[in-house]
N, C-alpha and C positions, 0 to 999 in steps of 0.2 A: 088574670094574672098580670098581663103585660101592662093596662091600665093601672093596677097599683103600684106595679115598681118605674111605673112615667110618673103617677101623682111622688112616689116618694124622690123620685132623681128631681124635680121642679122644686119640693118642698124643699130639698137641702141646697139645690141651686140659688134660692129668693134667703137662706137663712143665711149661708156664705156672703150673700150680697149685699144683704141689710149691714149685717157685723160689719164688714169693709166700709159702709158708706157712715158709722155710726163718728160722730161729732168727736174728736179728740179732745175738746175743750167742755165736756157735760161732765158733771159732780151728781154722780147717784149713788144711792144706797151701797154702801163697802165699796166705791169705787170712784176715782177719778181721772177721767179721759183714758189712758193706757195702764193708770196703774189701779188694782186693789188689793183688797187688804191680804190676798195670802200670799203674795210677792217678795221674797223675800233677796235679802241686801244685793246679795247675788247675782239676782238677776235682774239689776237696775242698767248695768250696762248695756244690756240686752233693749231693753225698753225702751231706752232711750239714747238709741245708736244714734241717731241723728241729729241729738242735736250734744250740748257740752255739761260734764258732769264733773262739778269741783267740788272734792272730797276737803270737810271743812277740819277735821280732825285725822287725816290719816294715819293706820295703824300700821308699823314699823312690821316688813315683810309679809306684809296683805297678800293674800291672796285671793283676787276680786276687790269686789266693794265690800266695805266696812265703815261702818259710825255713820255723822251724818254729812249730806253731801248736798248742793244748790243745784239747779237745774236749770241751764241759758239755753235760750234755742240760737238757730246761726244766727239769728241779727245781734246775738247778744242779753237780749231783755232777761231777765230774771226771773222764772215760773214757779219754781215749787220748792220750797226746802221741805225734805226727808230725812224724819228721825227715828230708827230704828228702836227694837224692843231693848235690845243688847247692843253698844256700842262697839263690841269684839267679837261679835258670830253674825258671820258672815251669810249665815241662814236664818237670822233673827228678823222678823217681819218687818216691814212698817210700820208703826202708833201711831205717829204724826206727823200732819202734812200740813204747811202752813202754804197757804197760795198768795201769789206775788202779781201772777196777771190775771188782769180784769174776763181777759178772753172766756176764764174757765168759770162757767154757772149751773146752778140749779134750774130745774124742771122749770120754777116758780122763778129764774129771772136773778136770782139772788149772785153777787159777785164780791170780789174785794173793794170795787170800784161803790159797792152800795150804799147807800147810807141806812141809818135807824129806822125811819121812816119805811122803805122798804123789807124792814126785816117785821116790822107790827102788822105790814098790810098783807102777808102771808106767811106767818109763821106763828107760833103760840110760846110763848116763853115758858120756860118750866123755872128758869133759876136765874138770877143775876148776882153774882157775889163782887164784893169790894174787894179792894186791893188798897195799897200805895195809894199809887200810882194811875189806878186804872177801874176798869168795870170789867169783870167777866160775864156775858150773854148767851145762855145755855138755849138750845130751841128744843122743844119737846119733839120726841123720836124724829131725831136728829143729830146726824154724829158731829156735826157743824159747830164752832160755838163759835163766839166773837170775842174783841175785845177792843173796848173803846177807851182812848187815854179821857181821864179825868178833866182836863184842860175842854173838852167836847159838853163838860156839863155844865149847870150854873154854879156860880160862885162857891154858894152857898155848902156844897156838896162833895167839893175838889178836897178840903183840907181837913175829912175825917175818915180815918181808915176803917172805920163803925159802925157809920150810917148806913143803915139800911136801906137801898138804893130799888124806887119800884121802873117800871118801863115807864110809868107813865112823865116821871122825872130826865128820864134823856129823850133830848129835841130831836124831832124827826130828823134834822138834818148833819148828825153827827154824823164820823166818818169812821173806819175802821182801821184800829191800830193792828190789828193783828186778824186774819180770816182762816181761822185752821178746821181740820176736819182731825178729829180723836178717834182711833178703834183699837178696840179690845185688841191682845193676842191673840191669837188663834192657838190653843191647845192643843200640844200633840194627844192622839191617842193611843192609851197605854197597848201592846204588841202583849199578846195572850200565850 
């Protein structure tokens, strides 16, 4: 008896410990560094007491956070813009997170700072659509997409919003105009 409630007080001591020691700057599955996906608007101030959180659209007698809001740590630098499901419910989750510093990465290395190159040598594309303006880079199970300004690819391929654009057409060394992570809402469940 005593030996298993040592093994389980050790177990939760080394689980407590890992949690505390885990990487604020990793992008994993429905989650990145302090935040995931079931967080909702609310409790961003919470999350990120420490460092400075500027509300891009503020709503008129808010109470808490609402809409979408940029995230600077003390030196300033510019980390995460956060866009809500509902830009006026203040219990409305996160959907999108566009990332600003290089710090925050995938498993596999991947950052804002990456280029194309790095997204072919470990990632699997499932979709790239045209725009304007730009290329959208969809990664297979991955809540990740990319997007690279058009200007990144050849000539030949900037000035048609039609072309069917494959990976093998943007140069390894393109850089990324935009690095965001998309997730579903989260559905409440209906109360019986």
């Amino acid at each position: 008896m005593k030996k298993t409630l040592l093994l389980g007080v050790l177990t939760t001591i080394l689980f407590v410990s890992c949690d505390s020691n885990k990487d604020p700057f990793t992008i994993g599955e429905g989650s990145i560094g302090k935040l995931d996906k079931t967080i909702q608007m609310r409790q961003v101030d919470s999350i990120f007491a420490e460092d400075s959180i500027v509300k891009l659209n503020p709503v008129k007698n808010a109470i808490g956070t609402q809409g979408e809001v940029e995230i600077y740590d003390k030196d300033g630098n510019k980390l995460l813009l956060l866009s809500p499901e509902d830009e006026n419910d203040p219990n409305a989750t996160v959907t999108n997170v566009q990332v600003f510093d290089s710090r925050y990465k995938t498993e596999k290395g991947l950052t804002s700072g990456s280029t194309f190159k790095d997204v072919k040598a470990n990632y699997t594309i499932s979709n790239i659509e045209s725009t304007i303006n730009s290329v959208v880079v969809f990664l297979k199970d991955s809540e990740i997409y990319l997007t690279i300004d058009k200007k990144e690819l050849p000539e030949n391929l900037r000035y048609n919003p039609n072309a069917k654009i494959e990976a093998s057409q943007i140069p390894g060394e393109a850089k990324f105009k935009y690095f965001m992570i998309g997730w579903e809402p989260e559905k409440a469940t209906e109360k019986e």
